[in-house]
C-alpha positions in Angstrom: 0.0 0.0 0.0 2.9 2.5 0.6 4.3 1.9 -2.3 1.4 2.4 -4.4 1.1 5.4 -2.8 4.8 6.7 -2.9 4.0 5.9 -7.4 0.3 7.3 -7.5 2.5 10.6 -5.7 5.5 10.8 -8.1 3.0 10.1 -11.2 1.2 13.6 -10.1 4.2 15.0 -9.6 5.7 14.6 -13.5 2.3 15.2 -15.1 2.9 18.7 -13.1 6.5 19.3 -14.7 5.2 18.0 -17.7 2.9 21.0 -18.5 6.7 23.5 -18.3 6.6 22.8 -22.0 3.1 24.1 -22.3 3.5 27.7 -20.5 4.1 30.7 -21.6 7.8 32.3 -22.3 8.8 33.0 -18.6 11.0 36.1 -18.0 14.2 34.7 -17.6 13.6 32.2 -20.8 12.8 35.5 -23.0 16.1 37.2 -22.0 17.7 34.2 -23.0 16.6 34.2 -26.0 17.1 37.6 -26.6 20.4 37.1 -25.8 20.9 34.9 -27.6 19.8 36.6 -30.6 22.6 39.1 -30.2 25.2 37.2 -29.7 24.8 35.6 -33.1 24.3 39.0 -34.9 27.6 39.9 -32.7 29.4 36.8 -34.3 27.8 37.9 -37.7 29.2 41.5 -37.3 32.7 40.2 -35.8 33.3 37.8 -39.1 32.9 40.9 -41.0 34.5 43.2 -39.4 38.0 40.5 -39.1 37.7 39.8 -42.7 38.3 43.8 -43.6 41.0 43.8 -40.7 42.8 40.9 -42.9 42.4 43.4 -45.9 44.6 45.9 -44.1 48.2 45.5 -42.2 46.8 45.4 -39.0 49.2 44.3 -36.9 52.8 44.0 -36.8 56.0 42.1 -35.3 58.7 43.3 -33.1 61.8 41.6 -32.8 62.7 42.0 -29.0 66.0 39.1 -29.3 66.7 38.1 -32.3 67.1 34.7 -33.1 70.8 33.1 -33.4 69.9 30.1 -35.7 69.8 26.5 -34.6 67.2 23.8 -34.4 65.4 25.6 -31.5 64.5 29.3 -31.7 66.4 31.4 -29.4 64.6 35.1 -30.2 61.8 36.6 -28.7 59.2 38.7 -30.4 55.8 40.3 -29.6 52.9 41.4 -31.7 51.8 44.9 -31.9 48.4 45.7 -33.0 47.2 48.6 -35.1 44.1 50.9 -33.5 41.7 48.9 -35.3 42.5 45.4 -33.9 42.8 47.1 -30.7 39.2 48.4 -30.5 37.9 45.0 -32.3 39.7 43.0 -29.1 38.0 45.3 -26.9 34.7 45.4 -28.7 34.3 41.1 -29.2 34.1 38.9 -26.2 37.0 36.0 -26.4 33.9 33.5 -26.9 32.3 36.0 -30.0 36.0 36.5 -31.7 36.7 32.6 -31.6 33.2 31.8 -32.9 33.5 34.2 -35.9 37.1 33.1 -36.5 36.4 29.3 -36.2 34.8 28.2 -39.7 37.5 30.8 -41.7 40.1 29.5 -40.5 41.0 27.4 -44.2 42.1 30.4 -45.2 45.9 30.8 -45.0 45.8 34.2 -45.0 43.0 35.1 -42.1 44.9 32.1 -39.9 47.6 34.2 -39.6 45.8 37.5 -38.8 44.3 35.3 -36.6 47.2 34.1 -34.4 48.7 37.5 -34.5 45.2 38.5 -33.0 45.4 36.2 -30.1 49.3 37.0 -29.8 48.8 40.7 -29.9 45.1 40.9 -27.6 46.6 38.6 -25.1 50.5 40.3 -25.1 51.7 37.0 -25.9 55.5 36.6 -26.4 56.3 34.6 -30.0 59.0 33.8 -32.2 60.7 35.9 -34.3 59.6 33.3 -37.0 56.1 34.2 -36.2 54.4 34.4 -39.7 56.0 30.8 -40.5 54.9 29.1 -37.6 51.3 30.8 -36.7 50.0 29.9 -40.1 48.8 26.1 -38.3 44.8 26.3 -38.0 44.8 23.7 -34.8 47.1 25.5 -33.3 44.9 28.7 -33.8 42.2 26.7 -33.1 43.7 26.1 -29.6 44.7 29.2 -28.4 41.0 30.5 -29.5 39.4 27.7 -27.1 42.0 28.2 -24.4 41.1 32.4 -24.8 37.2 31.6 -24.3 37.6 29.0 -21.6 35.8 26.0 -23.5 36.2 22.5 -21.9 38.8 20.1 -23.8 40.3 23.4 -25.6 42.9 21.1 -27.0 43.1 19.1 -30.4 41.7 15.4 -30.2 43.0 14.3 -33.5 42.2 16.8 -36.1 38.7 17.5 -34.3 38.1 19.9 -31.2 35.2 18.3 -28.9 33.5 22.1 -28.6 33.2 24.3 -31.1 32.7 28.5 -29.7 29.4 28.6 -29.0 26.3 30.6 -27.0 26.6 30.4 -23.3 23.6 31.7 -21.4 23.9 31.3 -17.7 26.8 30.6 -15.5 26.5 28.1 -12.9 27.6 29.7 -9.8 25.3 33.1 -10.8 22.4 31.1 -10.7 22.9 29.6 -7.8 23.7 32.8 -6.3 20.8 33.9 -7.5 18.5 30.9 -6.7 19.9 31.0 -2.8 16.5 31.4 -0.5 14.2 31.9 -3.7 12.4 28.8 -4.2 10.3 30.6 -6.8 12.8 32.2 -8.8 14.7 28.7 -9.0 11.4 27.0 -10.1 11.9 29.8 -13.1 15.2 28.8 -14.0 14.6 25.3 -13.7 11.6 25.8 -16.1 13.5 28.0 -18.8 16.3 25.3 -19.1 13.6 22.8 -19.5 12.5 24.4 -22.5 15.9 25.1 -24.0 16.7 21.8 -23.7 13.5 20.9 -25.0 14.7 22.2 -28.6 15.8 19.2 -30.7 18.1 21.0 -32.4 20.4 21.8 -29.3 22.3 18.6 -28.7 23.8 19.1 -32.0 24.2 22.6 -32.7 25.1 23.8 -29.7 26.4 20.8 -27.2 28.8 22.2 -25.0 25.7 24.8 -23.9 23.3 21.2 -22.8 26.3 20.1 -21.1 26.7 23.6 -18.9 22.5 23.8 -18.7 22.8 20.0 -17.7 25.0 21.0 -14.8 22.9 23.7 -13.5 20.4 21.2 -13.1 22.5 19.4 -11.1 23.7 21.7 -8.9 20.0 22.9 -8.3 18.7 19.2 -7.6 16.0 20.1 -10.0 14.1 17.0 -9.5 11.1 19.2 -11.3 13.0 18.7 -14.1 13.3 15.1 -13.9 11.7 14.1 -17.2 14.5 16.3 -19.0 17.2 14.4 -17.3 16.0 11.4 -17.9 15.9 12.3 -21.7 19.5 13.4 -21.6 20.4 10.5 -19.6 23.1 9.2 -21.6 24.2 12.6 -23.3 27.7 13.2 -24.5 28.5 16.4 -24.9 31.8 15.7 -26.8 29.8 14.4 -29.7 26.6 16.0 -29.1 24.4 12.8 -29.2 23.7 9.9 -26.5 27.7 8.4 -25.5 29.2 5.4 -27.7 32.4 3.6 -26.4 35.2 4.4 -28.7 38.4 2.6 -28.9 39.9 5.0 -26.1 37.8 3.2 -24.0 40.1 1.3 -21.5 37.9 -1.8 -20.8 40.7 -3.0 -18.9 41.2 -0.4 -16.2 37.5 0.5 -16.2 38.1 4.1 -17.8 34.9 5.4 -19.9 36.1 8.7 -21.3 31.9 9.7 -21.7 30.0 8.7 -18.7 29.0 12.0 -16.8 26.0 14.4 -17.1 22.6 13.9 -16.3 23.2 10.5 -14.5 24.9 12.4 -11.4 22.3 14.8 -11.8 19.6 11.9 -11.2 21.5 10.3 -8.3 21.6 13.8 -6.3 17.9 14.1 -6.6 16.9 11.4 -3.9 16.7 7.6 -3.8 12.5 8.2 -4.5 13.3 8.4 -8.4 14.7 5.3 -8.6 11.9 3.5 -10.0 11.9 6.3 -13.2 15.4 6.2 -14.2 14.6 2.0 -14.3 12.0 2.8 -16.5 14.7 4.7 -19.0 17.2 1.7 -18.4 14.4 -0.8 -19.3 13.9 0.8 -21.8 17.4 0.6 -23.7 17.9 -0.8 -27.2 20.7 -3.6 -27.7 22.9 -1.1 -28.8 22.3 1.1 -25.9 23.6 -1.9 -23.7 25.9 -2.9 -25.8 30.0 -3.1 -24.4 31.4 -2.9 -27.7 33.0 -0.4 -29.4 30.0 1.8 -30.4 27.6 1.1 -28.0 25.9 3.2 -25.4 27.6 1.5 -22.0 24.1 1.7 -20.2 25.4 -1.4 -17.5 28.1 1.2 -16.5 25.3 4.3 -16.4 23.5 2.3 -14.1 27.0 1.2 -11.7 27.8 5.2 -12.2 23.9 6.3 -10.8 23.3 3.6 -7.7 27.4 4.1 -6.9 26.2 7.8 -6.6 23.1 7.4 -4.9 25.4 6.1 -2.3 23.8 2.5 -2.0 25.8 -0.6 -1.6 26.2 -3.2 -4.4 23.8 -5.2 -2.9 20.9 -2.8 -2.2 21.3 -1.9 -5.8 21.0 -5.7 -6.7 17.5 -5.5 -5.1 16.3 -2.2 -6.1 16.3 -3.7 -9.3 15.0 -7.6 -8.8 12.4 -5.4 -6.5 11.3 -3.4 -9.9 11.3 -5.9 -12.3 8.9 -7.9 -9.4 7.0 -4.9 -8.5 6.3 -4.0 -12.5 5.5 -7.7 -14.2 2.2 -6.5 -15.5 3.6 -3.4 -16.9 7.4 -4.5 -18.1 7.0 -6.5 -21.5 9.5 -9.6 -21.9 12.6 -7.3 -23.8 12.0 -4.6 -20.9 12.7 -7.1 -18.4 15.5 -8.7 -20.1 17.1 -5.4 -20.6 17.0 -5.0 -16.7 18.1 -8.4 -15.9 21.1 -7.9 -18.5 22.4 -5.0 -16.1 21.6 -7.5 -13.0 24.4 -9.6 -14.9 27.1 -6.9 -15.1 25.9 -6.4 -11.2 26.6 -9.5 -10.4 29.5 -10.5 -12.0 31.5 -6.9 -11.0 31.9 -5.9 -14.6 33.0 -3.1 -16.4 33.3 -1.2 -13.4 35.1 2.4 -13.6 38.4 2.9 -12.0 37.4 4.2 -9.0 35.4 0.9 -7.8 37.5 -1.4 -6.1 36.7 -5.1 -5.5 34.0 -4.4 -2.8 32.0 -1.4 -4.3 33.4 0.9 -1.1 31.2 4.0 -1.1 32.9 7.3 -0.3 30.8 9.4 2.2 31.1 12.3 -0.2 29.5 10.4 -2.7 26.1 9.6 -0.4 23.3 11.4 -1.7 21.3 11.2 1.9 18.9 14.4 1.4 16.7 15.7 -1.4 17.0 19.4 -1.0 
């Protein structure tokens, strides 16, 4: 009878935040927006502006040591930059400048205006064999990430994992702002709800789910539990659900993609268990598959209950105790799905690094409150 109850409670309670997506714009989803709007005309205006720039001389290099020869280079040099390239480095914000410069950089010549940019904005020391070495678009590439602060800033192959892109909220604002305001946090929560609720964002614009999705975690927005179930398995290095790649240690247990949402779940409270089942139950074969390419769901579900605190046997029941609880409701490929993660349980598989052989909880890691 409790447990009925405890369900017929929770089922209320997502029809509730189910109906975010059918309210009005709220205020702080509107400023977004708008904000959003002028950021891209400011990329727009930035691209334009930089191309003239590359038109002109507008910047130049000063040899403070010249170099003596040899394999290494022994000079020193700075770049100075012209009026012009001063006022656009004050006018552009490091994220605006790297996302206008980011798609042009094919072009020889605005690669190198570029990397005297960054040299000369940031008072960078070089080499006096500047124009010979700048002209490397990863490299530029890099030191534009690095200028805008954007996660994994470095080359992975000939790919970046983030491209520049919108940024709406910072995470430690809005929870300064959120502190003692339980209504203006139920406003935040409800503007990223309908962000997220875009389908265009995962791909277009990842590394801004990935700082929304932390926001939600740090609030404990369990209102917006339905989102974070639907990003469950997001990666925001590829801007679609995680696949294990070959840099995948199987061995030693390291999954370079397993974060996000499924912390975010686990610091809601032990009560939403039975929902983020539902999602696991739910998985395709490829979703559970431990090959390369597949989604690694058995290690989502070590990574959730591991954070949740509970010990490797209390997870073992919370799920025989679902897949009991649910036979009317789960169809036969729902329950096999769950019993498939009851294997990797069981037989201490695939578990990340920071496991050892009796699945020791850190007392940091309990999640004992729902606040």
């Amino acid at each position: 009878m409790k447990t009925l109850t405890i369900m017929m409670i929770l089922t209320v309670f997502v029809a509730s935040i189910s109906t975010f997506a059918e309210t009005p714009i709220n205020a702080i989803h509107g400023d977004y927006l708008a904000r959003k709007q002028r950021y891209e005309d400011r990329v727009i205006q930035a691209r334009k502006e930089f191309t003239a720039l590359c038109g002109q001389k507008a910047w130049r290099l000063v040899i403070d040591k010249p170099d003596k020869g040899g394999y290494h280079s022994s000079g020193e040099a700075h770049i100075e930059l012209d009026y012009a390239m001063e006022q656009f480095a004050k006018e552009y914000t490091a994220m605006e400048s790297a996302a206008a410069l980011w798609d042009m950089l094919d072009d020889p010549d605005i690669c190198l205006n570029a990397a005297a940019y960054v040299c000369g904005a940031d008072k960078r020391l070089t080499s006096p064999n500047f124009s010979l070495m700048a002209n490397k678009k990863d490299r530029v590439k890099m030191d534009l990430a690095s200028r805008a602060h954007i996660p994994g800033g470095g080359p992975k192959g000939p790919d970046f994992p983030f491209r520049p892109s919108f940024i709406g909220f910072d995470s430690q604002a809005v929870q300064a702002d959120c502190r003692d305001k339980p209504a203006r946090r139920l406003e935040y929560i409800e503007a990223i709800v309908k962000i997220l609720s875009d389908p265009t964002i995962r791909k277009e614009n990842p590394l801004e789910v990935a700082n929304l999705l932390l926001i939600l975690n740090c609030l404990r927005a369990k209102e917006a539990l339905e989102t974070m179930i639907n990003y469950m398995f997001f990666d925001s290095r590829i801007g679609a659900d995680y696949r294990i790649t070959k840099d995948d240690a199987f061995d030693k247990g390291r999954y370079t993609g397993i974060s996000g949402s499924v912390v975010g779940l686990a610091k809601i409270g032990k009560e939403y268990i039975p929902f983020v089942l539902r999602r696991f139950a739910k998985t395709t074969d490829e979703e559970r598959s431990m090959n390369i390419g597949g989604g690694g769901a058995p290690v989502y579900a070590l990574c959730y209950f591991f954070t949740l605190g509970m010990t490797e046997k209390d997870a073992i029941k919370a799920i025989e105790d679902y897949i009991f609880a649910n036979q009317a409701k789960l169809d036969d490929k729902e329950k096999q799905a769950l019993r498939e993660i009851l294997v990797v349980f069981k037989g201490k598989r695939y578990r990340p690094y920071y496991f050892d052989g009796d699945w020791v909880v850190p007392k940091e890691s309990v999640t004992t409150s729902n606040k």
